[in-house]
C-alpha positions in Angstrom: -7.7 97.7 120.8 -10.6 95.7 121.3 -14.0 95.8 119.1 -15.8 97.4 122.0 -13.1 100.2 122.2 -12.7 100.2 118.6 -17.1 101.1 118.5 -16.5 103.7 121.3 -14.3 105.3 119.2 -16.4 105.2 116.0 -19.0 106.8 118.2 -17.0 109.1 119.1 -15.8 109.9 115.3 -19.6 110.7 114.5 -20.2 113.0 117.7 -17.7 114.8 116.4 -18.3 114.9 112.5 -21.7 116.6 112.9 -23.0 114.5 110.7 -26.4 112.8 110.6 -25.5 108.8 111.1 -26.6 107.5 107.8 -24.3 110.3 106.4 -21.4 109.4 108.2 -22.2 105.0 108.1 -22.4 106.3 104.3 -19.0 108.1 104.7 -17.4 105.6 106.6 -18.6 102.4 105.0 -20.4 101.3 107.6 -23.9 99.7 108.4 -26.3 102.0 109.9 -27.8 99.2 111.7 -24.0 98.0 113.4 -23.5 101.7 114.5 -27.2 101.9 116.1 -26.4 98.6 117.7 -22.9 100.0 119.3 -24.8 103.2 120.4 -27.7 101.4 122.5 -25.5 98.9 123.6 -22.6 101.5 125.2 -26.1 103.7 125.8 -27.7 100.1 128.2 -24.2 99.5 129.6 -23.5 103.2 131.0 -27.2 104.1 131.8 -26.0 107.3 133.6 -24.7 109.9 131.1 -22.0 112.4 131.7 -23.6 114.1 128.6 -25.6 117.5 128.7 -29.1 116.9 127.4 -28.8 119.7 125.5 -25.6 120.0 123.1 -24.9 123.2 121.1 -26.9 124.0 118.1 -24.8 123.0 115.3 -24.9 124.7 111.5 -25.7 121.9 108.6 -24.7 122.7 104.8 -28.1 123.8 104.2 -28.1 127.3 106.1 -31.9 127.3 106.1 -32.1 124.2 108.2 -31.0 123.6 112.3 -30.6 120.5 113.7 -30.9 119.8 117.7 -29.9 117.1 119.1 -31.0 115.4 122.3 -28.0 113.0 123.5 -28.3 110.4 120.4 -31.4 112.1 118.8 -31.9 114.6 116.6 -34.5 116.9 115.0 -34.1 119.3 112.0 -36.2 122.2 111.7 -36.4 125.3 109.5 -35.5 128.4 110.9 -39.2 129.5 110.5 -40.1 125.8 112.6 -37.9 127.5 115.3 -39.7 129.2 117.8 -42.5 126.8 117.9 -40.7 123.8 118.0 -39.3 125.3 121.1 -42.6 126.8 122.4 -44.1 123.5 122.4 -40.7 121.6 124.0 -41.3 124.1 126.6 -44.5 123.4 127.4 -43.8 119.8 127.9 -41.3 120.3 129.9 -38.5 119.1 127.9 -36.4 121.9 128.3 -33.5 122.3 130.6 -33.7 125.7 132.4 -30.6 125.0 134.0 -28.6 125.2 131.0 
């Protein structure tokens, strides 16, 4: 295996671990820095996406707290932050209808 299929994998490991990426650089022993330098560069390389822009809303330890993410971003919101948040995503246009 090469280094860049060894970072695709890596990459791969955090999509799936649901975990924030300083959570899982911290749980891995990795630099948080390497990681985000794996993601743009595999991000500038294939810069068409087979990913949804929307992926499913996850539950975090803290069953107060959401997190959405975005592709490779992510925002955490209270419950009560909720309905706002997506109010205003909505009026920006930044939802997908489609979905």
């Amino acid at each position: 295996m090469n280094k860049s299929e060894h970072w695709q994998a890596v990459i791969e490991q955090w999509k799936a671990s649901g975990l924030t990426q300083k959570q899982f650089c911290a749980k891995e022993d990795i630099k948080v820095a390497t990681l985000h330098y794996w993601i743009k560069k595999f991000r500038t390389d294939n810069s068409v996406s087979d990913e949804p822009a929307f992926l499913p809303i996850r539950s975090i330890s803290e069953p107060d707290f959401i997190e959405l993410r975005f592709g490779l971003a992510a925002i955490r919101l209270t419950i009560q932050q909720l309905p706002e948040t997506l109010l205003i995503l909505q009026r920006k246009g930044l939802l997908n209808a489609s979905a």
